[in-house]
C-alpha positions in Angstrom: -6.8 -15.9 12.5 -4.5 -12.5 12.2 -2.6 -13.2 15.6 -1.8 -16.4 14.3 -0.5 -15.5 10.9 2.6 -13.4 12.8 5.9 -14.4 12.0 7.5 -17.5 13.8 10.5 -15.7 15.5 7.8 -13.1 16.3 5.6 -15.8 18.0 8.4 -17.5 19.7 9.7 -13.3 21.0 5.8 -13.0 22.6 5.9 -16.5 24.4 9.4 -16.0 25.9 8.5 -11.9 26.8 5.4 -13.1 28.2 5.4 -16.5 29.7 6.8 -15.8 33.0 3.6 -12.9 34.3 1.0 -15.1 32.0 1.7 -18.4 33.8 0.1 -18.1 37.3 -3.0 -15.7 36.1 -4.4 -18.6 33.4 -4.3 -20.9 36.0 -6.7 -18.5 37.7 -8.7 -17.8 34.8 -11.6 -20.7 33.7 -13.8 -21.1 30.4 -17.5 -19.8 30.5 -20.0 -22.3 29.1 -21.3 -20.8 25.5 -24.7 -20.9 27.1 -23.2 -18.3 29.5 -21.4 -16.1 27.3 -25.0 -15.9 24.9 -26.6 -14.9 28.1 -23.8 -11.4 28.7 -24.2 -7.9 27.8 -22.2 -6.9 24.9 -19.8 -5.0 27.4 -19.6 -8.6 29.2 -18.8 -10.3 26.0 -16.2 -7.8 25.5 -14.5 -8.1 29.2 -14.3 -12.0 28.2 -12.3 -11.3 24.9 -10.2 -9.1 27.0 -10.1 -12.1 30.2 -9.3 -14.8 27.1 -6.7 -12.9 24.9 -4.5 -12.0 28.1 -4.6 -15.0 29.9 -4.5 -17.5 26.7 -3.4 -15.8 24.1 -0.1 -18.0 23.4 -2.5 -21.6 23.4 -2.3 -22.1 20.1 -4.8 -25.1 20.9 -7.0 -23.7 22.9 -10.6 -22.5 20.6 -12.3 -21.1 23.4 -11.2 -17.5 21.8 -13.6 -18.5 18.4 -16.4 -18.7 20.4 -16.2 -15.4 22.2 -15.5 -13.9 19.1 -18.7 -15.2 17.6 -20.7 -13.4 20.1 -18.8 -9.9 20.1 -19.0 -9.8 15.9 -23.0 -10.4 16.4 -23.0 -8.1 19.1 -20.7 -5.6 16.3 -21.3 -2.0 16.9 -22.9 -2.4 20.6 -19.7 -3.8 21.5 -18.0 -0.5 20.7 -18.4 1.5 23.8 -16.9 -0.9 26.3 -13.8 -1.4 23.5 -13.5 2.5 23.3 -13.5 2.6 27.6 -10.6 0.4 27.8 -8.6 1.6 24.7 -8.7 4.9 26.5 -7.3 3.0 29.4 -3.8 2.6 27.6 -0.9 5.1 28.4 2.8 4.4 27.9 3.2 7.7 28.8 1.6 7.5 32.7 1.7 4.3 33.0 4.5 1.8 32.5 4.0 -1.6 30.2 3.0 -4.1 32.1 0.7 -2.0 35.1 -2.7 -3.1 35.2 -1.6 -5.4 31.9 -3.5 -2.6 30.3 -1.3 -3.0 27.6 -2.6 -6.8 27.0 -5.8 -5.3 27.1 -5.2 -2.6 24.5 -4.0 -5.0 22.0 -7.5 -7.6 22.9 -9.2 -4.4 21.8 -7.4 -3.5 18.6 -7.6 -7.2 17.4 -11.4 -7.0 18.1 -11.6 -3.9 16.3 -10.3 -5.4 13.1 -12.2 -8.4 13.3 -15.5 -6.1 13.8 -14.7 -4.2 11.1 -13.5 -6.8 8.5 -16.0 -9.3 9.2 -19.2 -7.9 10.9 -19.6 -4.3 10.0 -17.3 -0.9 8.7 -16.4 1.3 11.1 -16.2 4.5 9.6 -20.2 4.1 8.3 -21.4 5.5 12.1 -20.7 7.4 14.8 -20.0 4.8 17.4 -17.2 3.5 14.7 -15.9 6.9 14.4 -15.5 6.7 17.8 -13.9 3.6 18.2 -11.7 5.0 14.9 -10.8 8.2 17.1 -9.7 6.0 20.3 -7.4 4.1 18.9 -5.7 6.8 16.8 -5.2 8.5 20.3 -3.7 5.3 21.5 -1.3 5.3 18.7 -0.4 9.3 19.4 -0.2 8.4 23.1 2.4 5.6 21.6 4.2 7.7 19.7 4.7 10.5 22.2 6.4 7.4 24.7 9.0 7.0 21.8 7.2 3.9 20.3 8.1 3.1 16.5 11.1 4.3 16.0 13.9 2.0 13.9 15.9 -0.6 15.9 13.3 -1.3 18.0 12.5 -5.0 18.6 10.1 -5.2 21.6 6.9 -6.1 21.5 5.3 -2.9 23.1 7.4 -0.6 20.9 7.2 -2.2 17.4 4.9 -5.2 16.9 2.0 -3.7 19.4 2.6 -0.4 17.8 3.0 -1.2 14.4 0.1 -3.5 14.0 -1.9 -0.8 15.9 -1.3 1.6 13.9 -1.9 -0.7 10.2 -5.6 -1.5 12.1 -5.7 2.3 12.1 -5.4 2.7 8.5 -7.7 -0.2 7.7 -10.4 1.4 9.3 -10.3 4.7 7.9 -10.3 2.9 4.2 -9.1 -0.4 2.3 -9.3 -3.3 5.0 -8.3 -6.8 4.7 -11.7 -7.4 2.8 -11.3 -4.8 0.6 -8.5 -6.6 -0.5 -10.2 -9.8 -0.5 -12.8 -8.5 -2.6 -10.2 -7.1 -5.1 -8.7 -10.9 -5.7 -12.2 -11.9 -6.1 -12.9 -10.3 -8.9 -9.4 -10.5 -10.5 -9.5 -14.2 -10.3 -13.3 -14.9 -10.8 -14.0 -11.9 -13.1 -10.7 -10.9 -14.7 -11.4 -7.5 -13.1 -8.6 -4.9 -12.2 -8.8 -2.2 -9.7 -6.2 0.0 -8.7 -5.8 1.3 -5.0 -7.9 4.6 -5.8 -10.5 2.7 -7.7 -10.4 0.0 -4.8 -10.5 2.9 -2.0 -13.6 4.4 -4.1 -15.6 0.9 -4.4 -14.8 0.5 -0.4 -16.4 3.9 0.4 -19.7 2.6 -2.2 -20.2 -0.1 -0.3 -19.6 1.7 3.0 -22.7 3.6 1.8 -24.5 1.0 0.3 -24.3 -1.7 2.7 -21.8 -1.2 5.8 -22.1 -5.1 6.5 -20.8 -5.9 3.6 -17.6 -7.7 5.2 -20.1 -10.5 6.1 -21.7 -11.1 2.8 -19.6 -14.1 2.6 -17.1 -16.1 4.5 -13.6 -16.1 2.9 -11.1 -18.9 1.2 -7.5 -18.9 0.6 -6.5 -20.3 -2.3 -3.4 -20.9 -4.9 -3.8 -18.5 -8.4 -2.0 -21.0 -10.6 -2.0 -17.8 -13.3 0.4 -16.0 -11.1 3.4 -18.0 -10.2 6.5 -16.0 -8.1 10.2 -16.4 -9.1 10.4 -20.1 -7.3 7.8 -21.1 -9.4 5.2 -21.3 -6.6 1.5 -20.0 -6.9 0.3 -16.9 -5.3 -1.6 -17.6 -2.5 -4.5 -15.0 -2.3 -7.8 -15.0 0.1 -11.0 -14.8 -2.1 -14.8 -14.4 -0.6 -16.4 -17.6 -1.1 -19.6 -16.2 -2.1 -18.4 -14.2 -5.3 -21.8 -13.0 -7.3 -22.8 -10.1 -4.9 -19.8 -9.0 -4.8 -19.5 -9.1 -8.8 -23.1 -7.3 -9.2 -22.3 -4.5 -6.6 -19.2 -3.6 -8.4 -21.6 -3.5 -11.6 -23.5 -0.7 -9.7 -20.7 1.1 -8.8 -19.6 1.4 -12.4 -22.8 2.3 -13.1 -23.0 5.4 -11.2 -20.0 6.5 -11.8 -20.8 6.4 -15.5 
């Protein structure tokens, strides 16, 4: 999972920023049963991303998060307008880090909106994704104008929230994670190549074509043994599992642009 895939010293920075005011709340926060999370709203589902990711975040262990996430990604764009009403919530500018933990909240709702729009559905192929799109680029001006991202900055709120904010950003308005995915899939299976503009332009075919294509197929990371690094180690590439409809849509695009 993304969160998981940070940097160690940038793990261990989160746990020791955020240990002491995340201690006593997850003692007072409990597990649903799945039973009861199938039986929420989607804006429920979405309030018990939020409840998970601030009060467990930092349990490594603790899977409770995959199931929650299950639900949201099924609920995909209906899960939108509650995400875009507490986005809108976040101000460093009015409010300081910390108040309301709104800023824990923001970054359960950018992580969701990655997941939702690498693995369920595209964003930018509807309104209620442009939406979403336009929220959290107003949370990353709102950022900015608070002085966030600037160089020699080390905290949390002011590079690693901001900065992965704003990459989510970029994602959504054109090559994502799958995107990318797709591209090593048909390098490695299909000894296709596709630059970024070709790659941008096969993204925005599928958009059209199918805006769920992120969940054609479930995703592997493997070694390329045909590309080995300086050390002499493999590169280590994520691939979609399910390769063929992948293969024939980028057939059709070539087709039509032909």
């Amino acid at each position: 999972m993304l969160r998981r895939r940070l940097t160690i010293p940038l793990v261990l920075l989160l746990c020791l920023m955020s240990f002491p005011q995340a201690a006593l709340p997850a003692q007072q926060y409990e597990h649903k049963a799945e039973a009861e999370i199938a039986r929420m709203t989607p804006a429920q589902r979405v309030d018990e991303w939020i409840g998970e990711q601030v009060h467990h975040r930092y349990d490594l262990e603790d899977e409770h998060e995959d199931t929650i996430k299950k639900y949201v990604l099924r609920d995909g764009l209906d899960a939108l307008p509650r995400i875009v009403e507490v986005i809108n919530e976040y101000d460093p500018t009015r409010f300081p880090e910390g108040q309301g933990r709104r800023g824990e909240r923001f970054d359960a709702c950018w992580l969701m909106l990655s997941y939702i729009d690498r693995q369920a559905v595209r964003l930018r192929a509807s309104a209620e994704g442009h939406r979403a799109i336009d929220a959290l680029a107003r949370a990353v001006d709102r950022m900015r104008a608070a002085g966030y991202g600037q160089k020699n900055q080390h905290e949390w709120e002011q590079h690693g929230r901001f900065e992965l904010a704003a990459q989510y950003l970029e994602e959504a308005k054109g090559i994502n994670h799958t995107d990318e995915a797709i591209r090593e899939t048909l390098l490695i299976r299909y000894k296709l190549q596709m630059s970024d503009a070709e790659l941008l332009a096969f993204s925005n075919f599928l958009v059209a074509r199918d805006p769920t294509y992120p969940n054609w197929s479930a995703q592997d990371f493997i070694k390329d043994y045909t590309r080995i690094n300086e050390a002499g180690n493999p590169a280590q590439r994520h691939v979609m599992r399910k390769p063929k409809r992948f293969y024939e849509a980028y057939l059709e695009f070539k087709r039509t642009r032909q």
